[in-house]
C-alpha positions as CSV (number, residue, x, y, z in Angstrom):
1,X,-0.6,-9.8,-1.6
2,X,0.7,-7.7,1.2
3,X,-0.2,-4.3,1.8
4,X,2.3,-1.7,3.6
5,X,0.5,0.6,6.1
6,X,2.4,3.5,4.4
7,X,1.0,5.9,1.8
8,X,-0.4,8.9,0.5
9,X,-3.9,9.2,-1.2
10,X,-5.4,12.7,-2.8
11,X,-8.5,13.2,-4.7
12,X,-10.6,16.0,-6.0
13,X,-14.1,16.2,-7.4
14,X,-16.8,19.1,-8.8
15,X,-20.5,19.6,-9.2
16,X,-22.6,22.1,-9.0
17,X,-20.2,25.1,-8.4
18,X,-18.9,22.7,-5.3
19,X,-15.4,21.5,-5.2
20,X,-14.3,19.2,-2.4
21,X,-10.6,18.2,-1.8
22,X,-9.5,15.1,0.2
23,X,-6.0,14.2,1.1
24,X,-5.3,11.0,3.0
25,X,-1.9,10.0,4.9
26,X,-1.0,6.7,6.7
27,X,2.1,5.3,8.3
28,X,2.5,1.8,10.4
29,X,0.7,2.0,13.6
30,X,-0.2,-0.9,16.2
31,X,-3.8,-0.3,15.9
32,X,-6.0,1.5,13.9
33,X,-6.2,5.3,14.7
34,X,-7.9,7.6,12.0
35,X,-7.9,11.3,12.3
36,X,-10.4,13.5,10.1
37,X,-10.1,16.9,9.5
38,X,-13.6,18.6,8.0
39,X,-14.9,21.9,7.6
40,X,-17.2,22.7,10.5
41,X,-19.7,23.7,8.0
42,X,-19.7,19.8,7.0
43,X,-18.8,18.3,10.5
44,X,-22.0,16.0,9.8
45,X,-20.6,14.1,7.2
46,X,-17.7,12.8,9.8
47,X,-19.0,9.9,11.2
48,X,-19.7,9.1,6.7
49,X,-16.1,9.7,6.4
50,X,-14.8,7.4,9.0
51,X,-17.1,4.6,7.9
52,X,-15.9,4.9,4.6
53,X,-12.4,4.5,5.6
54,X,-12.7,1.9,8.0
55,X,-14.2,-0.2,5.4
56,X,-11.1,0.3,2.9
57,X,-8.0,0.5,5.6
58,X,-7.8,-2.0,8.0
59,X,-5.0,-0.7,10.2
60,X,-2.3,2.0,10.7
61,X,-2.3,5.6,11.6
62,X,-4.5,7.4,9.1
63,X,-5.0,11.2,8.7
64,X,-7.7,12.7,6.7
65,X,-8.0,16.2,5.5
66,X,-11.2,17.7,4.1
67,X,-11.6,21.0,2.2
68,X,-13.9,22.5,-0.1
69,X,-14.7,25.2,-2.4
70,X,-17.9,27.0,-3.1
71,X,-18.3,29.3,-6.7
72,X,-21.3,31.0,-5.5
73,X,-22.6,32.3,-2.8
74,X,-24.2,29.8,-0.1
75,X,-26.0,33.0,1.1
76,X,-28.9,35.2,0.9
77,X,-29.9,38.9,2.3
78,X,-33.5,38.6,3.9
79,X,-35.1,41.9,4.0
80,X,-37.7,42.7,7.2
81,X,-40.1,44.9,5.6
82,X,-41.9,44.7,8.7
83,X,-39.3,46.2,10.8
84,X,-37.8,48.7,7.8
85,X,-41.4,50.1,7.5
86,X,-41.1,50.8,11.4
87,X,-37.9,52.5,11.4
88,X,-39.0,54.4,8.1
89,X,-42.0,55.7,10.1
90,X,-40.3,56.4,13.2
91,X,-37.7,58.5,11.5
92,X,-40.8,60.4,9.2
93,X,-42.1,61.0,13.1
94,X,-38.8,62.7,14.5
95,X,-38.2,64.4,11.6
96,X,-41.7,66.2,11.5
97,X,-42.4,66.6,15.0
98,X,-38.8,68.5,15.5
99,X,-38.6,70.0,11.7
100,X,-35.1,67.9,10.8
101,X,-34.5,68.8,7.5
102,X,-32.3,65.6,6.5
103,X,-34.4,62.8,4.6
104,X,-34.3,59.1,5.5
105,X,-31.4,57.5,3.3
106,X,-30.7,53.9,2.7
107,X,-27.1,54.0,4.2
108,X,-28.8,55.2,8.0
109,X,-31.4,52.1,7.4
110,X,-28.5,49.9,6.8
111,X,-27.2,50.7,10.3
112,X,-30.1,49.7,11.9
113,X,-29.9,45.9,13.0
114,X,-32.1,42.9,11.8
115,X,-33.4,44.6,8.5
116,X,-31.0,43.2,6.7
117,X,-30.5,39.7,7.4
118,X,-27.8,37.2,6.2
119,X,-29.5,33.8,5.7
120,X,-27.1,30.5,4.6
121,X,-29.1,28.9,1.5
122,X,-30.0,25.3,2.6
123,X,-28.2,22.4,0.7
124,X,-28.9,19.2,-0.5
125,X,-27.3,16.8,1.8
126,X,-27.5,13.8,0.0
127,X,-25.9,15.9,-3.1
128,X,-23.0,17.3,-1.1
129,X,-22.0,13.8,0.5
130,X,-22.0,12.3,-3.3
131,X,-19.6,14.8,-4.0
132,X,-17.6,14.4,-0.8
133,X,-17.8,10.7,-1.1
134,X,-16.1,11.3,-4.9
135,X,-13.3,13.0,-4.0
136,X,-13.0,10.2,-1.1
137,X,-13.0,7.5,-3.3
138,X,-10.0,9.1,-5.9
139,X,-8.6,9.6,-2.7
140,X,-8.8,6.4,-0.9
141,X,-8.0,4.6,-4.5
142,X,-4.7,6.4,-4.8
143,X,-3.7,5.8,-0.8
144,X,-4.7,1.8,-1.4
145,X,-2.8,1.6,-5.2
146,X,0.4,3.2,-2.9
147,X,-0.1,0.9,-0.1
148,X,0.2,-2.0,-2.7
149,X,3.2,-0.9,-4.9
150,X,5.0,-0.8,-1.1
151,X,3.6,-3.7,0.0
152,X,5.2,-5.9,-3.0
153,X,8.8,-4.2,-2.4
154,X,7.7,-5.3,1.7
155,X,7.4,-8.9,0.3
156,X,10.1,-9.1,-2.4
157,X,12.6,-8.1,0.8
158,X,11.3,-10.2,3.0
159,X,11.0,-13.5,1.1
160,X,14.5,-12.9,0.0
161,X,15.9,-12.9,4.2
162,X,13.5,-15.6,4.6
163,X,14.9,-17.7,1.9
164,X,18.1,-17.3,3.4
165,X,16.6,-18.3,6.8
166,X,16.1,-21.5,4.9
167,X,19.8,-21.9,3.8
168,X,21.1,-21.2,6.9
169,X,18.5,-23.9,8.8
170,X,19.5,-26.5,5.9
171,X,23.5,-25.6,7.4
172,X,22.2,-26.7,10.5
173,X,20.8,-29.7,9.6
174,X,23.7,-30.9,8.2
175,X,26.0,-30.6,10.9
176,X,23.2,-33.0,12.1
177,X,24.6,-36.0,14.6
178,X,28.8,-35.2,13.8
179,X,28.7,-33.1,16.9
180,X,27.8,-36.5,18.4
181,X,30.2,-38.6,17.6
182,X,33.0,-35.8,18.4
183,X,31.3,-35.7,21.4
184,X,31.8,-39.6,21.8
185,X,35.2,-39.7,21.1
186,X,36.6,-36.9,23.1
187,X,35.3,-38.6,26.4
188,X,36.3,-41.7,25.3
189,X,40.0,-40.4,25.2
190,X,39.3,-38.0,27.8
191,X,38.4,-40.9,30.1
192,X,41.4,-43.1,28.6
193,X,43.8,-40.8,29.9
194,X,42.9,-40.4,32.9
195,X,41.7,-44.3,34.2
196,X,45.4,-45.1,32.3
197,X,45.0,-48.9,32.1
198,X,41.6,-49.1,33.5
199,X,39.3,-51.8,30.8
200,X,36.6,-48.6,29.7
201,X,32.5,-49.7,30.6
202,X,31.5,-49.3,27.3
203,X,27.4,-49.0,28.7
204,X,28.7,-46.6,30.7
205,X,30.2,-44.9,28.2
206,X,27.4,-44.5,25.5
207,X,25.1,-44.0,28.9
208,X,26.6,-40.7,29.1
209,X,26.8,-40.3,25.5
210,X,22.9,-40.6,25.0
211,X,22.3,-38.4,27.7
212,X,24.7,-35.7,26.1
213,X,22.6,-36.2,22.6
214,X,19.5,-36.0,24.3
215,X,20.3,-32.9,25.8
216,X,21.2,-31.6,23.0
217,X,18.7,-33.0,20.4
218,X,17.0,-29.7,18.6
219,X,15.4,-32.0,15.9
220,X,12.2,-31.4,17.3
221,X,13.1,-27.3,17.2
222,X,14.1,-27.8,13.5
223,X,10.9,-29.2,12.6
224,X,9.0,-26.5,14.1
225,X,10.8,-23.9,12.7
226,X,10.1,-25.2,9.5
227,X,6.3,-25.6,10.4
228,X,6.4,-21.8,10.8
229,X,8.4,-21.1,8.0
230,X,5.7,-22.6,5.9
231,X,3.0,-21.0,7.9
232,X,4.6,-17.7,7.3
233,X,5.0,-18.5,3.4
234,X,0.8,-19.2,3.2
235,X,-0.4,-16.7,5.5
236,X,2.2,-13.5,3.3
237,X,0.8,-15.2,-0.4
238,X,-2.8,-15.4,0.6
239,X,-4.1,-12.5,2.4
240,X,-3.7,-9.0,2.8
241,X,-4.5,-7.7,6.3
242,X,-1.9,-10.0,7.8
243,X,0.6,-7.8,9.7
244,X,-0.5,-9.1,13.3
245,X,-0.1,-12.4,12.8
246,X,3.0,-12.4,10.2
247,X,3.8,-10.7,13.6
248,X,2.9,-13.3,16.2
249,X,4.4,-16.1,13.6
250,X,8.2,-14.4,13.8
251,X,7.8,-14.3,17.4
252,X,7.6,-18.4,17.2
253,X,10.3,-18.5,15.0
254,X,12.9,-16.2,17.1
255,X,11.7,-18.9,20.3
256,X,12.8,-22.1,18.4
257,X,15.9,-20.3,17.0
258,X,16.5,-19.2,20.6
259,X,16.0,-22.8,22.0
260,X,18.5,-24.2,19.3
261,X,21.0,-21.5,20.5
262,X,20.7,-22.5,23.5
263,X,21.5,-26.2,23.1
264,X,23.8,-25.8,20.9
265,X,27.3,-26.7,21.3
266,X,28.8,-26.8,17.4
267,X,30.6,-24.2,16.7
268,X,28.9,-24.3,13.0
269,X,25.5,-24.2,14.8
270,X,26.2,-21.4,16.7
271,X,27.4,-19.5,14.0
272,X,24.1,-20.0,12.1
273,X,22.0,-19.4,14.7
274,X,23.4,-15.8,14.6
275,X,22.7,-15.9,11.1
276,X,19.4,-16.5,11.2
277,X,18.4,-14.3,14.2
278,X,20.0,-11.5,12.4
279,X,17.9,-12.1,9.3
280,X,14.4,-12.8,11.9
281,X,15.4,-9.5,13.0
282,X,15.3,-7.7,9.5
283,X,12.2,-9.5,8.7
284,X,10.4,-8.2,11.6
285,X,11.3,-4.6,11.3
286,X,9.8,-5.2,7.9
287,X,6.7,-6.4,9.0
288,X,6.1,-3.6,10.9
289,X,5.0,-1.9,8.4
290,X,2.6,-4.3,7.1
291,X,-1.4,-3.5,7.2
């Protein structure tokens, strides 16, 4: 079944004290264009992300969004006792040498730089990308489920304007050869009238006649136009990633309803050839938004 290239995917997942967030948006796009959004703490895991999603979404304009949570701190305060001990030694020195009665505190130590040291603590990266990858997958699940549910309201519509595309087609055909005949028997009195009493050449006469039916034969139009019309059925009931070439097949089918028009010269013909380009039309807006 068809899948629309609109929908909206969010998923959530938490392990040790780490929550990560993903939301996931896509809408009909010509191509394939993903857009991810990470933390920059977690920038490495971007090139995992888009992998991911290339191997789930196959086309349309796909943002990502990344966020996370952390319950404890990813930190630690690394202590130089090398350096303290200096400063400790060098304020003992000034003190004594010019009799400063203040004592060394711990708040003036603190001011100094590089004793205290903030350090980031390191982190598993195969753990956080399970985690990531979690809250991906719920994501992604949701944003495919979504895709589908439009996808089968895509093809219900559709199949409905192509059935009527049928109807239409099957009008056609049965105005079949009349329009030749009329044809026939307006030049034959056309011609009457004006040769009066002249005896008609009836080779002549059906000369000009095949020529006209010739001309406007679209018998080999109507059978291609039904060749597509199947094609489109088995290519929309079989597959899923389909768009482009549900695409390229309505293209065929507007040309051999074009070609028709253009031969046409029923007014019942013309009429349906409206018809049906009207309903081509809806069809392809339609499958616009088809992955």
């Amino acid at each position: 079944m068809i899948r629309s290239m609109t929908g909206y995917g969010r998923g959530e997942y938490t392990e040790n004290n780490i929550t990560f967030s993903v939301e996931i948006r896509s809408v009909n796009h010509r191509y394939s264009d993903y857009s991810i959004r990470i933390p920059r703490l977690y920038s490495s895991f971007e090139e995992k992300v888009r992998a991911y999603i290339t191997s789930k979404i196959n086309r349309g304009k796909v943002d990502i969004y990344v966020n996370y949570d952390l319950f404890q701190q990813d930190v630690q305060i690394k202590i130089d006792q090398n350096l303290a001990s200096a400063y400790i030694d060098s304020l003992h020195a000034l003190r004594n040498q010019y009799d400063i009665k203040d004592d060394v505190s711990l708040a003036l130590l603190a001011r100094f730089p590089d004793i205290l040291k903030p350090e980031r603590i390191e982190q598993d990266e195969e753990q956080i990308w399970i985690i990531l990858k979690n809250a991906l997958e719920q994501a992604t699940e949701m944003l495919i489920q979504m895709r589908h549910r439009e996808g089968t309201r895509l093809f219900d519509d559709i199949m409905l304007k192509l059935g009527d595309v049928e109807k239409t087609l099957s009008i056609i055909e049965g105005c079949g050869h009349n329009y030749i005949q009329e044809y026939k028997m307006k030049l034959h009195d056309r011609i009457k009238d004006l040769t009066k009493d002249v005896v008609l050449d009836e080779n002549r006469l059906m000369m000009e006649v095949a020529i006209f039916a010739d001309k406007c034969c679209i018998d080999e139009e109507l059978v291609r136009m039904k060749s597509h019309i199947k094609e489109f059925r088995s290519t929309i009931e079989n597959s899923n990633s389909v768009g482009k070439r549900l695409d390229f097949i309505v293209q065929e089918m507007n040309r051999e309803v074009n070609t028709i028009g253009s031969k046409a010269v029923d007014l019942n013909i013309i009429n349906s050839v409206i018809s049906i380009k009207s309903d081509i039309e809806k069809i392809r807006e339609q499958i616009q938004n088809v992955e």
